[in-house]
C-alpha positions as CSV (number, residue, x, y, z in Angstrom):
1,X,122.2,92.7,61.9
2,X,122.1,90.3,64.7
3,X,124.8,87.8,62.7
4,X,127.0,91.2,63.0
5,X,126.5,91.8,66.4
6,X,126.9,88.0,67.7
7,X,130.1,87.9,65.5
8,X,131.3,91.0,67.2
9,X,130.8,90.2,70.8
10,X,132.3,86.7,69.9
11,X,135.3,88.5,68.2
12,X,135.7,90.8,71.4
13,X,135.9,87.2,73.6
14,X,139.4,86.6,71.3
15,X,142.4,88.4,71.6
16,X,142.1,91.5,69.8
17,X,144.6,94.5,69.9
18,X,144.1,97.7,71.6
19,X,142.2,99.5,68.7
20,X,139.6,96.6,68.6
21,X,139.0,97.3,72.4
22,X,138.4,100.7,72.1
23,X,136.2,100.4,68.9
24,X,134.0,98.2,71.5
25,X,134.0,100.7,74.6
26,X,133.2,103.2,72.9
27,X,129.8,101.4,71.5
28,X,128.8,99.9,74.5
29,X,129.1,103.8,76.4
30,X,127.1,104.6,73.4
31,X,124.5,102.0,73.9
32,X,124.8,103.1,77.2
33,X,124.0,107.2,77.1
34,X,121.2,106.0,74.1
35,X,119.4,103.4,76.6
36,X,119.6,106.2,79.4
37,X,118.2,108.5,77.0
38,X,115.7,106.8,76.2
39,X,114.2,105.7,79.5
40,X,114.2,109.8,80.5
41,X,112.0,110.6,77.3
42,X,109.8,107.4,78.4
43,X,109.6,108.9,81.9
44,X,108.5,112.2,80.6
45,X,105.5,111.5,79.5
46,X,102.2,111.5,81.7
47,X,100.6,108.6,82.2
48,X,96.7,107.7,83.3
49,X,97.4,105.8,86.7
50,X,94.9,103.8,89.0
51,X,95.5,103.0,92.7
52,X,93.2,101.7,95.2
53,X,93.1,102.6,98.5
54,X,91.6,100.9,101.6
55,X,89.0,102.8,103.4
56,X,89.5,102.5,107.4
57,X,86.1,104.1,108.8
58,X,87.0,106.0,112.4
59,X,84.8,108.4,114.1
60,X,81.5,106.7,114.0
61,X,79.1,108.8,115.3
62,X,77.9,108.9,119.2
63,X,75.5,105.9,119.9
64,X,75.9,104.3,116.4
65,X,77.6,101.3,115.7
66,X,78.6,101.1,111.8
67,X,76.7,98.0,110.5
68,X,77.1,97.7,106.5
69,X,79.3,100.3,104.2
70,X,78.5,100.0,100.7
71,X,82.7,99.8,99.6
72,X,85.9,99.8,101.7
73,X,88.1,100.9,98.7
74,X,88.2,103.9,97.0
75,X,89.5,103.5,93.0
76,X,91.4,106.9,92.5
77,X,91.9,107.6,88.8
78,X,95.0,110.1,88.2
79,X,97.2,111.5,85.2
80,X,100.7,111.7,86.7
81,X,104.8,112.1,85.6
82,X,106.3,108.9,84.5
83,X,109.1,109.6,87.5
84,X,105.7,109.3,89.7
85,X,104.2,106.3,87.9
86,X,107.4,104.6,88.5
87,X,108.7,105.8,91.9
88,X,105.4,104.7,93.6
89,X,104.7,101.6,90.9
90,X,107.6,100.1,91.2
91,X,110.3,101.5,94.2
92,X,107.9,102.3,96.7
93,X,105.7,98.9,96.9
94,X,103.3,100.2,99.7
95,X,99.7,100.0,100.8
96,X,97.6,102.8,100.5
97,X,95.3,103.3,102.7
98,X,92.8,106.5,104.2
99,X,91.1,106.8,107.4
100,X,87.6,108.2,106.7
101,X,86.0,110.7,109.2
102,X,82.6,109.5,109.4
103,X,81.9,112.1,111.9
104,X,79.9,114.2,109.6
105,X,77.9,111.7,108.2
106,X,74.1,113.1,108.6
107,X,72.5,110.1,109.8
108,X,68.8,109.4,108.9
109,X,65.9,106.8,110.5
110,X,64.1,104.4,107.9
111,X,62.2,102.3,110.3
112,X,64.5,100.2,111.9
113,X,67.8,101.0,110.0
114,X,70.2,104.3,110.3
115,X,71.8,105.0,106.9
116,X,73.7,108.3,105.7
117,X,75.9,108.3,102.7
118,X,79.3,110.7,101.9
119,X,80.0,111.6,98.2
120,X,83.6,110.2,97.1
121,X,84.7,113.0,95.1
122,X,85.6,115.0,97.7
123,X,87.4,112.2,99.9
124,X,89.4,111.4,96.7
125,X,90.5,115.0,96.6
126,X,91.3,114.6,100.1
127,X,93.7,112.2,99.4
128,X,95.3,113.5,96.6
129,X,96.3,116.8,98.3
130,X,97.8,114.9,100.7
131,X,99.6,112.2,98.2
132,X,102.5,113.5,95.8
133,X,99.8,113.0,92.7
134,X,98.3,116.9,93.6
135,X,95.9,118.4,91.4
136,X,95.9,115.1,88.7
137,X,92.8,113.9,90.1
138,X,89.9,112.7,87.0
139,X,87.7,110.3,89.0
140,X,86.7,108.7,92.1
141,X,84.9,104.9,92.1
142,X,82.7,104.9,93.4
143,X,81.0,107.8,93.5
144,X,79.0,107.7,96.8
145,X,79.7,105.8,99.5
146,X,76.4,104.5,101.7
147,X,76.5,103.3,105.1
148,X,74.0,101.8,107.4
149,X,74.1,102.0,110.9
150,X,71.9,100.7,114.2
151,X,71.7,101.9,117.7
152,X,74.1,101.2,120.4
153,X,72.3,99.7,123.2
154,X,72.5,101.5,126.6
């Protein structure tokens, strides 16, 4: 087959009559409409898509000074559209990134050293309802989040 096709593109080079040209438009709109075609079924599908984000820690609480977090990125695991997958895989190109409220962190005293922890499954639905990937959530890595903190001196 590919003999064929290399001696027809090299026929089309020559001068051929009217017919001849026709023949070859009409193939390559074919070839055309069947790629197109093909990429929509390809987009269609749902795909199992991983995107890191970086974990920017505001709203430490009063008189504590954040010391040691166990992670700074949070691996969301998602199902999503092909059109998704693409769009934010290839178009798109930006950083993701989430500004954690540490606010509510319950903060407890082991001798010297303040440490609390947040659960990640929550934060990473957090994020997703506020991403276009809503409701495909499947995981969060990792799955708690452990911070130490000391005393901010007066």
């Amino acid at each position: 087959m590919k003999p064929e096709f290399i001696e027809l593109i090299g026929n089309a080079r020559k001068r051929k009559g009217q017919k001849f040209r026709n023949q070859l438009y009409v193939f390559l709109m074919c070839l055309l409409v069947s790629i197109f075609l093909w990429i929509l079924v390809k987009l269609s599908r749902e795909y199992y898509y991983t995107i890191d984000y970086r974990i920017n820690f505001t709203q430490i609480p009063p008189s504590y000074r954040l010391t040691y977090a166990s992670d700074s990125v949070l691996t969301l695991n998602l199902r999503v559209q092909g059109y998704d997958f693409f769009t934010d895989r290839f178009l798109q190109r930006t950083t993701h990134s989430y500004d954690l409220d540490l606010s509510s962190v319950k903060v407890k005293a082991k001798g010297s050293v303040y440490s609390g922890y947040l659960l990640s499954n929550p934060i990473g639905y957090k994020i997703s309802s506020q991403s276009r990937f809503q409701n495909y959530l499947l995981s969060t890595s990792p799955d708690t989040l452990y911070f130490e903190f000391e005393r901010r001196k007066k």
